[in-house]
N, C-alpha and C positions, 0 to 999 in steps of 0.2 A: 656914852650911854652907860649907865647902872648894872651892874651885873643883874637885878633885880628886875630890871625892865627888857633884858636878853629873852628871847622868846626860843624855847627848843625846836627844832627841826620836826616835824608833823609827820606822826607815823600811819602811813596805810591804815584807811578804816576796815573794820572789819569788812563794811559792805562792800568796798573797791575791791580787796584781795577775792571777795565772794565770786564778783562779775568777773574779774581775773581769772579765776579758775571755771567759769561756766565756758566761758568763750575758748577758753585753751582745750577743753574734754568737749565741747561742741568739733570744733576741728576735729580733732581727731575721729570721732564718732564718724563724719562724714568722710573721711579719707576712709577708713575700712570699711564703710560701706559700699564705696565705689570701686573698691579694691574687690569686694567680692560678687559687685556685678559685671567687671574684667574676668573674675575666675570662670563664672556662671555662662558666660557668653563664652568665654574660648572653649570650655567643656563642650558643649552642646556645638560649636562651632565644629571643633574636634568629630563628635558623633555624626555630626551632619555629612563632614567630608566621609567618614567612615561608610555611613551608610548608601553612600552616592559610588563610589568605589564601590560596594559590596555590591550595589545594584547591577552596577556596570558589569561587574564579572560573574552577575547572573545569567543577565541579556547575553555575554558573550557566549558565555556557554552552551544557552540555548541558541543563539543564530550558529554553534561551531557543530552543534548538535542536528541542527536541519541540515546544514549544507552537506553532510555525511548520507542524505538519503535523495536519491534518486527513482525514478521510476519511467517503466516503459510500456506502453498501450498495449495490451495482448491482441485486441481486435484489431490493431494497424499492422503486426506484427503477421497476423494469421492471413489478412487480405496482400500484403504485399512482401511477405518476405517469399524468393522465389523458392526455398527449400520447401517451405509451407505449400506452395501453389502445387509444386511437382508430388508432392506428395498427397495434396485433396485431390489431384485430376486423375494419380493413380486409384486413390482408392473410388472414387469415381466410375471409374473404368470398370473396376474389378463387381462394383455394386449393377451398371448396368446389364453385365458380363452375367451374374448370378440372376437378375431378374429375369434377364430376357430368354436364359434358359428352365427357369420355374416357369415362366407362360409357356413357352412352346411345350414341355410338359402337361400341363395346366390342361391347355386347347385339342392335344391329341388323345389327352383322359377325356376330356366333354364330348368330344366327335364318336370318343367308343362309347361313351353311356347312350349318345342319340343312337347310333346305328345297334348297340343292341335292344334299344325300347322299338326300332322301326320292327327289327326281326320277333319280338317277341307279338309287336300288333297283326303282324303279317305269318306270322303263326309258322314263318320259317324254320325253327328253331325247337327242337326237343326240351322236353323238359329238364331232363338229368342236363343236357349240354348247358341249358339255361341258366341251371343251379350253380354248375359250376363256373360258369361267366361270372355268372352276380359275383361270386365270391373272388373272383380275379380282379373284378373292377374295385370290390372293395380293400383289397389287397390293395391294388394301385393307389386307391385313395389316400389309407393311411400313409403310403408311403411320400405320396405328393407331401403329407402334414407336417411328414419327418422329415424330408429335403428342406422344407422352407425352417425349419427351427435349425437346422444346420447351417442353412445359409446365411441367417441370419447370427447364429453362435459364430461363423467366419466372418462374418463384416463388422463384428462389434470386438471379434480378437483382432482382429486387422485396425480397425481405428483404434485402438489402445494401445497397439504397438508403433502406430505412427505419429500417436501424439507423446508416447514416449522419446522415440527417437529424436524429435522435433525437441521439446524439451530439452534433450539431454547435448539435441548442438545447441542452443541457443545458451543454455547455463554453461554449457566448456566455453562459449566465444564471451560472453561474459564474466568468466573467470580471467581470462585474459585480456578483457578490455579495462577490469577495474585493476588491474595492477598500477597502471600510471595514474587512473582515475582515483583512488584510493577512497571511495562508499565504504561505507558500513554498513551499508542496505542497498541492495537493488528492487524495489518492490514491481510486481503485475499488476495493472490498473485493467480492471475490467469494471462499465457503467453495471450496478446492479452487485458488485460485488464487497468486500470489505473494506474498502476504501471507499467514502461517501465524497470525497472532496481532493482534490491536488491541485497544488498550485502549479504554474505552467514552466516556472521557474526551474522545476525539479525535474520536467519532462525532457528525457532523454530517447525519446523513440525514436528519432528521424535520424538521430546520430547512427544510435543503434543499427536503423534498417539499413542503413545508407552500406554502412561497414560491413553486415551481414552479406549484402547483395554481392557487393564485391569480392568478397571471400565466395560467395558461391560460384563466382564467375571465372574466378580465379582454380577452383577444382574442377570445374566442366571438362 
C-alpha cells in the first residue's frame, strides 16, 4: 500500500472523551454521596445509642432514688405496737381516774343545791344562813369549773408527753434499724395525711412492728 492510501490512527471524538468524563464525575458524585449517607447514619446512630444510655442512667437514678425511701403505717404502729398500747391503757386509766372523780364531785355539789332548795321551801333555814349557803355553793361551783379545766390541762399535758416519749422510742429504734437498711427517708403514712399514695413495695410496717415488739419484750 501507498503511503498516500495509509490511513492515521483515529483520535477520540470530542464527543466520546465528553461521555468519558460524564460517566467518570457521575461515579464519583455517587460514592460521596453514599459516603455521606454512612456519615449521617453513624452520627445519629451514635446520638441514638447516647441518648438511650443517657435514658437509662436517668431511670436508674430514679429507681436508686425510690428504693432509698421507705415507710411505716402510724395507725398500725399505734394499734399494735405494745409500748403504744401500754401507754393509751395508761393514759386511759388516768382519764377515767379524773373523770370519775369530777362526777363524784359533780353529784355531791347537786345533792347540796337540792337539799338546800328543800330547806329553803321548808322555811328551815334563816336568811343570813341562807345567804351565806348560796354563796358556798357558788363558791363550790366555780370551783367544780376550775377542777375540770385542770383536769383537762393534765390529760392533754399527759398525752403530749406520751406521744412524745412514743415518738422518740420509735425514731431511736429506727435510727438503728436503718444502719444496715441504709434509707434516706423513713416516712409516716397516715390515710388523710401528706402522703396521698404509697406503693406497698416501700411499706416497711410489719417489719418495723415485728422488731419493735420484740425489743419490748425483751425490756419487760
Amino acid at each position: 500500500m501507498s503511503e498516500d492510501n495509509k490511513q492515521e490512527p483515529l483520535e477520540p471524538t470530542r464527543e466520546g472523551s465528553s461521555k468519558r468524563g460524564v460517566d467518570k464525575g457521575m461515579i464519583i458524585n455517587i460514592v460521596l454521596f453514599f459516603g455521606l449517607i454512612a456519615l449521617y447514619a453513624m452520627h445519629f446512630s451514635t446520638r441514638t445509642d447516647e441518648d438511650t444510655v443517657a435514658k437509662g442512667t436517668i431511670e436508674r437514678k430514679i429507681d436508686e432514688a425510690f428504693n432509698a425511701i421507705a415507710y411505716v403505717d402510724n395507725e398500725v404502729l399505734m394499734e399494735d405496737y405494745m409500748f403504744a398500747i401500754e401507754l393509751r391503757n395508761d393514759f386511759e386509766a388516768e382519764q377515767r381516774r379524773l373523770e370519775n372523780d369530777l362526777d363524784r364531785r359533780q353529784r355531791n355539789f347537786q345533792m347540796a343545791v337540792e337539799r338546800f332548795q328543800r330547806e329553803i321551801q321548808a322555811g328551815t333555814i334563816g336568811m343570813e344562813e341562807a345567804q351565806l349557803k348560796e354563796q358556798e355553793l357558788m363558791q363550790q361551783q366555780q370551783d367544780l369549773i376550775q377542777l375540770n379545766e385542770t383536769y383537762r390541762d393534765r390529760l392533754a399535758r399527759k398525752e403530749f408527753e406520751m406521744n412524745s416519749e412514743l415518738l422518740d422510742k420509735i425514731s431511736d429504734f429506727l435510727e438503728r434499724y436503718n444502719e444496715d437498711k441504709g434509707y434516706d427517708f423513713i416516712l409516716g403514712y397516715a390515710k388523710g395525711g401528706g402522703i396521698l399514695y404509697a406503693r406497698d413495695a416501700h411499706d416497711i410496717t410489719r417489719e418495723v412492728l415485728r422488731l419493735l415488739n420484740e425489743e419490748y419484750d425483751a425490756n419487760q
